[in-house]
N, C-alpha and C positions, 0 to 999 in steps of 0.2 A: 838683829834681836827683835822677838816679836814677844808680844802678848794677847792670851786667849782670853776671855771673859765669857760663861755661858750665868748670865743673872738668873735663868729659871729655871737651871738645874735639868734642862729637858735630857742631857746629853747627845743632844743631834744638833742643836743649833748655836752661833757664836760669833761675839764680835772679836776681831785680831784687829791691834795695833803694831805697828811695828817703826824700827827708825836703822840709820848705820851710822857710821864713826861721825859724818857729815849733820845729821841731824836732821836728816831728810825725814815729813811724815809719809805713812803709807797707812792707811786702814782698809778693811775687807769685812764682807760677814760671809762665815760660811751655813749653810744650809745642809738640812739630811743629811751631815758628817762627808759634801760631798769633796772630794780633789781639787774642783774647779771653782776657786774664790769669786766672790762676786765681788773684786775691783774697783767697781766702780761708786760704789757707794762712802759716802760721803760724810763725818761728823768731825762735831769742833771741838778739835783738843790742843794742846802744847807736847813737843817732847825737845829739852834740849840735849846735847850729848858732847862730848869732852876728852879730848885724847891725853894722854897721861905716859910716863916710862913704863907704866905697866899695861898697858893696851888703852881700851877706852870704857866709859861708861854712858848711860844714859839716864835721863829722869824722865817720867811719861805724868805727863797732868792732864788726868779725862774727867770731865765735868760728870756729876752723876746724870746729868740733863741729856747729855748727849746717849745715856744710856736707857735703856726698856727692862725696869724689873718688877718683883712682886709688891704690891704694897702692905705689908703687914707689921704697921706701926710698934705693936708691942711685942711682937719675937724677932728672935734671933735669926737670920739666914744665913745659906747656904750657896756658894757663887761656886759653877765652875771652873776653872784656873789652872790655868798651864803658861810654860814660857821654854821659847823654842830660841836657840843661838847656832849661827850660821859661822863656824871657824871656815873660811875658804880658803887658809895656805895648807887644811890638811883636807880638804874637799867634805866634810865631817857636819851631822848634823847634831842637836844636842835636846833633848827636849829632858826638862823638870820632871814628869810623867807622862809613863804608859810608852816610854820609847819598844818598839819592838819591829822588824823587818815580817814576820808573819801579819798579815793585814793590820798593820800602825802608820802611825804618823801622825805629822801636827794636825789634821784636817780630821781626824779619829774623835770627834769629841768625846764618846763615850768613855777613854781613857785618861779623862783629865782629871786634875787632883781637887782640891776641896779649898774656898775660902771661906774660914767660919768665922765663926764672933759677930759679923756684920749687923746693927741694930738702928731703930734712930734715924732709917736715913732720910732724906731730904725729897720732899716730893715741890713740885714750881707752882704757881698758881693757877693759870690758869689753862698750861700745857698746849701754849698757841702760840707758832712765829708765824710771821706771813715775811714775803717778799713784793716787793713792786718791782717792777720789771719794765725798763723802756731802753727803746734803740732807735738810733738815727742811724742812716746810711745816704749812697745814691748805690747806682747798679747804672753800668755801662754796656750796652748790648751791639756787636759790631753795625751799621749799617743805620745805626736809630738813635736815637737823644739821651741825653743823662734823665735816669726817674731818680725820684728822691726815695730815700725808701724812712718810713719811721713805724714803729711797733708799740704798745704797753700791752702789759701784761700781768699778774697775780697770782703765787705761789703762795698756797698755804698749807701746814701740817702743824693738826691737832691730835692729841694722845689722845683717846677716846676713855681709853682705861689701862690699867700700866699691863705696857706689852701689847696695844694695840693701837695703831697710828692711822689717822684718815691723811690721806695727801690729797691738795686740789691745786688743779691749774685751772686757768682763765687766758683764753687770748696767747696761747706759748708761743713761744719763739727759740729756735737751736739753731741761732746763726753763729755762738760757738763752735758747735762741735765738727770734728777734725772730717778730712773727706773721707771717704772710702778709698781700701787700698785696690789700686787698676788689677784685674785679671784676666786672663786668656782663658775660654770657655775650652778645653782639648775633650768635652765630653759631649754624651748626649743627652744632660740633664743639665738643669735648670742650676746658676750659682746661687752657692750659699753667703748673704754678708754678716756679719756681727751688728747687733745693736748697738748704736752710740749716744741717744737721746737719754739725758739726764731725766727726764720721769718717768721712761719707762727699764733705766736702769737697776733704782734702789731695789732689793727682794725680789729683782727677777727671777730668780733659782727657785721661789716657791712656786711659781705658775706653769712649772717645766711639769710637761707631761709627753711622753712616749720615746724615743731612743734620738739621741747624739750619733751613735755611729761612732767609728775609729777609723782615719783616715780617707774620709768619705762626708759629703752631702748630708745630715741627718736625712734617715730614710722615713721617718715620720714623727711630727711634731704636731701635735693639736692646737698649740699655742704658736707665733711668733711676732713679737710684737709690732715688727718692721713692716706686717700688715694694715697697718695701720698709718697712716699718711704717707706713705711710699706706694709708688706707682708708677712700673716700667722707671723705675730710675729718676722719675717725676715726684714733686713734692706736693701731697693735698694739703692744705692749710684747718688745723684742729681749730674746734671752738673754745673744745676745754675738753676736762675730765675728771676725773675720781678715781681714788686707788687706797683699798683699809687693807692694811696686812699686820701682821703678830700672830699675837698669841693669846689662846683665851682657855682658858684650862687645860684639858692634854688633847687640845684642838690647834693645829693651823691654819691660818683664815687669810683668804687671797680673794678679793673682790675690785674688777677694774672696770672702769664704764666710762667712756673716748665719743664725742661726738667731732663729725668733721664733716667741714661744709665739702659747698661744689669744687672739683677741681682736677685734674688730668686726665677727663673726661667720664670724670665719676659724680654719681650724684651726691647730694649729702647722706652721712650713713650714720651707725650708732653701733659703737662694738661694745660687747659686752664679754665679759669672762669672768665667770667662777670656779675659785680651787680652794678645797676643803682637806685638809690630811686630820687623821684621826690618829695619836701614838697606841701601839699596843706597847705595853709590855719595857722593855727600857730601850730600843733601838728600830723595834719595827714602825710599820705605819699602814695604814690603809687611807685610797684618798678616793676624790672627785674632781672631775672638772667639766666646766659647760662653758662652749665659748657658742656667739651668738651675732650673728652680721647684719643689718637689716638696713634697706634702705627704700626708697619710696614702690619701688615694684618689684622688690628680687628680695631675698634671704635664705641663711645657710646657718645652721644650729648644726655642732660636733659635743659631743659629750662622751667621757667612759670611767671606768674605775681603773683606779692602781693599788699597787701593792709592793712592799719592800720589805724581807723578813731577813734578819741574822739567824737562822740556827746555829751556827759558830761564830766566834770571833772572825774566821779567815774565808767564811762562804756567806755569798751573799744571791738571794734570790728575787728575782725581780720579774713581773706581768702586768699589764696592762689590757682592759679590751674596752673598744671603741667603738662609737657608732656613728655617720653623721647622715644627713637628712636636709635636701635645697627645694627650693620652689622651683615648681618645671621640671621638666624630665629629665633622667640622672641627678647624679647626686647624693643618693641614698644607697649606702654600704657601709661596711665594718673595718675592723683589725683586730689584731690580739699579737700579743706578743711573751713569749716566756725565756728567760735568760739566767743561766746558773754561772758565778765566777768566783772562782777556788783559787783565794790569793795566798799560798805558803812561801816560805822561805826558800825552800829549794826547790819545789813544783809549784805549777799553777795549770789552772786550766778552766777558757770561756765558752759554755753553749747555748747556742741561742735559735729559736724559731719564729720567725716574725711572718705574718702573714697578713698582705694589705688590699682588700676587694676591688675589683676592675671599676666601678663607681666612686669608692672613696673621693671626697671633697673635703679637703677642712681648709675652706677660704681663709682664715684666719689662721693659720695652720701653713705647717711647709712639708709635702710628702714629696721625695725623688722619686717613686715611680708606681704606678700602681697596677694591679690584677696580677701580683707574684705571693708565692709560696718560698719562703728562702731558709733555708738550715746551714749556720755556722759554727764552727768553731774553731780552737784552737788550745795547742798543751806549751808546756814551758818549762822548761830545768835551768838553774841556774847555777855555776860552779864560782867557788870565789879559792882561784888557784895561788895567791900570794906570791906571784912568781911575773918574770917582766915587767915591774909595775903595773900587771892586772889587777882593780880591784873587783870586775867581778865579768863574769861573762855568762849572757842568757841566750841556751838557744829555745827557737821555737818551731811549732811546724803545726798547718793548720789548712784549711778550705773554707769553700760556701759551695750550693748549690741551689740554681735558683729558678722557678717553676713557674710558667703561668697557671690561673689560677683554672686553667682547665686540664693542667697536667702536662704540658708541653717544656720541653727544659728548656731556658731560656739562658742561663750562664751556669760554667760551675771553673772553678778554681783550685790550685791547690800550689802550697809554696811551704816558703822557709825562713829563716831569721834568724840574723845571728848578731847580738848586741856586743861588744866590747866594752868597758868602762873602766876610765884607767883610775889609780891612785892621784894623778895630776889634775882632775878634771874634766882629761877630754876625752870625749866620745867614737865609737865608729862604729857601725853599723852596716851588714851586707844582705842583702835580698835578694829573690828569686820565685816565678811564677809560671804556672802554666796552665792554660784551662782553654776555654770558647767559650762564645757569645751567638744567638742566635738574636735578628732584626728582623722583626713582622715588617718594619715602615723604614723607611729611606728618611735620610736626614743630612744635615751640614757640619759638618767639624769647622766649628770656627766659625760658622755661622761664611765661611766662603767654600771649600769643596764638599762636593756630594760624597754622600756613604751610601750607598746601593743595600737593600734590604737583602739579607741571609745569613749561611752559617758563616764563621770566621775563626779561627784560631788565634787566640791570646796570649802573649807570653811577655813577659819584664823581667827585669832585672838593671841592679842598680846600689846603689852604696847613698849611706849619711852620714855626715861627718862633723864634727863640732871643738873645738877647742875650749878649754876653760873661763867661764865665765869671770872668775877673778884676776882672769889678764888686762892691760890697758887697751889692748889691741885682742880681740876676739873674732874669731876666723868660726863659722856654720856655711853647710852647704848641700849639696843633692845630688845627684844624677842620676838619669834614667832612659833604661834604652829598652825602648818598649817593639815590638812587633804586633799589628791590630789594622783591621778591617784588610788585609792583604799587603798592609802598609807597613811604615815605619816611622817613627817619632821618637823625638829625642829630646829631653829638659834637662839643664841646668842650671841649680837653684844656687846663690852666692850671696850671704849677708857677710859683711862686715862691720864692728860693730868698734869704737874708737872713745877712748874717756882719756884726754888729754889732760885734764884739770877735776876737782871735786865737783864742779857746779854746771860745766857742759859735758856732753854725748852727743856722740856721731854716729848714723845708725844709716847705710848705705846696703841695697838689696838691687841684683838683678838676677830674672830670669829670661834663659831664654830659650826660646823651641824652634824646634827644626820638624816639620811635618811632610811628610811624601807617601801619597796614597794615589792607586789608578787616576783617580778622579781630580786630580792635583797637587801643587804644593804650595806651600808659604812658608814664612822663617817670620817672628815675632819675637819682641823684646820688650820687656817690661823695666827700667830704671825706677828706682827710689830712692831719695833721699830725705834724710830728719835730724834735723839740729834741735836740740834741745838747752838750755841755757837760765840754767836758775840761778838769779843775781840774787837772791833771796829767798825763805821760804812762804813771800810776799809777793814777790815777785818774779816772771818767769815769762819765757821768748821761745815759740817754737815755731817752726817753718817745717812743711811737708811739700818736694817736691815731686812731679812724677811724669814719665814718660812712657805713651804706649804706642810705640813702634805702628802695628798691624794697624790701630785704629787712627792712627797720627794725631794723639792730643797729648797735650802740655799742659800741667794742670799744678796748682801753687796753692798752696793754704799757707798762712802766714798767720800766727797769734799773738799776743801780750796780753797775759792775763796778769792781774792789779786786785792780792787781795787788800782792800781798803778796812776794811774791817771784818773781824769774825763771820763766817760766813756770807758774806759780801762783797760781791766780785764786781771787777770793771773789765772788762775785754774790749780789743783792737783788734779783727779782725779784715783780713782781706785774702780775698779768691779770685784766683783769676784761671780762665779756660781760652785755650789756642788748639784750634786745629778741629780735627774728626773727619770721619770717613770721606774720602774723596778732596778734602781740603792739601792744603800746602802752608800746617804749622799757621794759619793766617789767625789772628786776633778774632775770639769769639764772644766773650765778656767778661767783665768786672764788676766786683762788689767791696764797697768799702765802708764795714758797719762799725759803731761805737755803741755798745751793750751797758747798760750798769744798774746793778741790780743791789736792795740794800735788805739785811734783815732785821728783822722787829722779832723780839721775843717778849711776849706776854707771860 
């Protein structure tokens, strides 16, 4: 069961609460009405809930504090509101309003319904919490002495004005947060990680400027935050920061500014980023964004406009064009990009033309490749045959073609797709590819055999397969048998996923590949496992274990977090690393840190 909430009636943006039979909380805000919830964001509320002979209920208690609305003492408002219920013994979703399969869904803001009467309501004094932040540890390093390790630090966020929030940090510290999940590079671009650092978490979906991609690398980002104190997998230590986001009349407002000392062999630097979205109309927008790297002898300024227009409920059209600009030679180029997606009930269909200049830079920024010309797309029909327990089947069929920016073809593709989805929940999915690649440069798959520079023939195929998520035992999985650079390669992707009890999950992943090209081979295997264990909605034990075969390391994150009070956590953390390249599994180091952080609401 979830609950929508849009306080400013923007129809694009919204906090969801949600809970299940257990009373588990979950909150998200979504942004630009998009799919992909921003999870990670954080407010203090109550929900309890209660099993009965007639199924279950819930009660949700949100503080108006925890919420961002209009202030207007003497009228009446207007909130938007929706509530979405998840039956999973008939796989069925159920929303209050605007339910519809032609471009709907809970994430649809625009279709949600209306809470009126609202008056009177309750503004805080002086819309100020702060946190103090201290940590003790040591850290154990093979071959060298125990260091002690200790931290403070200062988390503050003021509402400047309702709907617009400054956050600041001093001194940060993310010796919570969880490792990075290990991966095998089988390409020849650069990997993608997810952001996991809590301040640059909250409102990150308003800073997103240029393409995600689908099944891929984003192919260009102006933004990404993990540019900022990360380095080669090395950690730069922040001084502090600033971050004002909301809302300020039928304005978006996204302003970040990170200073970070010396460290992974970088000097001290100053990132800066601005993003402004403008609403037209009841769902469009027009935006900006300026991100800005500077440090004592070098910098890099990207900047460009966007745009997002509904001409229908079910099409959505989207462009963006870029410029950026570095100190010293290169660095200075463009992009643009134009994307039309026609989401109907029984058709659909994506096109899109992105084009990224041989110079492009956006240091602060993550672009997979640049000086190409690419044109994609793809159509879609969907039958919902009511027959062998199908509930619905989409096929699709689609390409790319992709140009350097002097006209020379550098890939093109063309495949198929065909989804299954049953009435029980589980999935299966079959694929199929065939195209070529052309390589100006030689490179390493895997970073161990050589790939010889030319043309090559491409071709995949392969199946996904998934079992229903409302099982206690849930079976996902992959496989893929590719033919590439003259070679062959082979992945098999395997989760299993286990909920023996209400309060633990077991969540077990391996992949593994088989790679044989002229130039060599290797076989590589990636183990995971994740216990999860909430002795409470207070308290809660997780453990990340992980093994990566090719690069021979062992690697453990271990947590107990202790909320102690509303918003105020205590964490147990420890990490430990065995092994890497060339090693034999041997003991590399140890961290054993005590976190506790307390809030103050003024």
């Amino acid at each position: 069961m979830a609950v929508l909430l849009d306080p400013f009636l923007d129809k694009r943006n919204a906090f969801v609460f949600a809970t299940n039979p257990n009373g588990a909380e979950f909150d998200a805000l979504i942004t630009d009405e998009s799919p992909l919830l921003n999870t990670d964001w954080r407010g203090l509320w109550i929900v309890a809930a209660a099993r009965t002979p007639r199924g279950w209920s819930a009660e949700f208690e949100i503080p108006f504090r925890t919420l961002r609305y209009p202030e207007r003492k003497e009228m009446e408002q207007s909130w938007g509101f929706n509530i979405l219920r998840l039956i999973r013994r008939k796989n069925e979703q159920v929303l209050w309003s605007g339910w519809t399969r032609a471009g709907g869904g809970f994430h649809r803001v625009s279709a949600e319904g209306r809470l009126e009467g609202l008056a009177g309501l309750p503004r805080s004094g002086a819309n100020l919490e702060m946190k103090p932040v201290g940590l003790l540890g040591a850290g154990w390093e093979a071959g060298s002495r125990v260091d002690l390790l200790s931290h403070a630090g200062l988390d503050m966020k003021w509402e400047v004005r309702p709907g617009l929030v400054l956050d600041a940090t001093l001194n940060p510290d993310f010796a919570q947060v969880e490792a990075d999940d290990e991966q095998v590079n089988l390409t020849r671009f650069d990997l993608f990680y997810p952001e996991k650092r809590d301040f640059f978490l909250e409102n990150a979906g308003l800073f997103d400027f240029g393409t995600r991609g689908l099944f891929e690398p984003p192919p260009f980002l102006l933004f990404m935050s993990r540019s900022i104190g990360i380095k080669d997998e090395e950690e730069i230590p922040l001084a502090g920061g600033v971050r004002l986001t909301g809302r300020a009349g039928g304005q978006t407002v996204g302003l970040l500014n990170v200073a970070t000392r010396a460290g992974a062999g970088e000097p001290p630097a100053n990132h800066a980023v601005i993003r402004l979205k403008r609403d037209l109309w009841a769902t469009n927008y027009i935006g900006v964004a300026v991100t800005d790297r500077r440090d004592r002898g070098h910098w890099n300024t990207a900047g460009g406009l966007d745009a997002s227009f509904w001409p229908l409920r079910t099409v959505n059209v989207q462009c963006f064009a870029a410029r950026t600009s570095t100190s010293g030679p290169g660095g200075d180029d463009s992009a643009h990009r134009l994307a039309v997606d026609y989401t109907g009930e029984r058709f659909g269909c994506v096109a899109e033309h992105l084009v990224i200049g041989t110079e492009a830079n956006a240091e602060m920024g993550f672009i997979t490749r640049t000086g190409i010309r690419r044109i994609s797309g793809n159509g879609r029909v969907t039958f919902r045959p009511r027959r062998a327990g199908l509930r619905r089947i989409s096929l699709y069929g689609g390409g790319m073609r992709i140009a350097s920016s002097s006209g020379v073809l550098q890939d093109k593709s063309l495949g198929t797709f065909v989804d299954l989805e049953f009435e029980s929940g589980e999935s299966l999915s079959l694929y199929s590819s065939d195209g070529s690649v052309r390589l100006d440069e030689a490179f390493d798959l895997g970073d161990r055999v050589p790939v010889p520079a030319g043309e090559f023939r491409m071709a995949d195929c392969g199946a996904m397969w998934a079992t229903s998520a409302k099982r206690p035992v849930a079976l996902a999985g992959s496989f893929s048998d590719q033919q590439i650079f003259d070679g062959w390669m082979q992945v098999i992707e395997a989760q299993l996923a286990l909920t023996p009890g209400q309060h633990v999950s077991l969540r077990l992943a391996c992949t593994a590949s088989r790679v044989r090209m002229p130039g060599g081979r290797f076989d590589s295997t990636v183990l995971s496992g994740r216990v999860v264990w909430a002795l409470s909605t207070r308290l809660s034990f997780q453990i990340l274990a992980q093994v990566n075969s090719l690069d021979r390391e062992f690697l453990v994150n271990g947590r107990i977090h202790f909320i102690h009070h509303p918003g105020s956590d205590l964490f147990f953390v420890l990490n430990e690393e065995r092994g890497g390249p060339g090693s034999s599994w041997t003991f590399g180091r140890r961290d054993l840190v005590f976190k506790l952080s307390y809030l103050v609401r003024i």
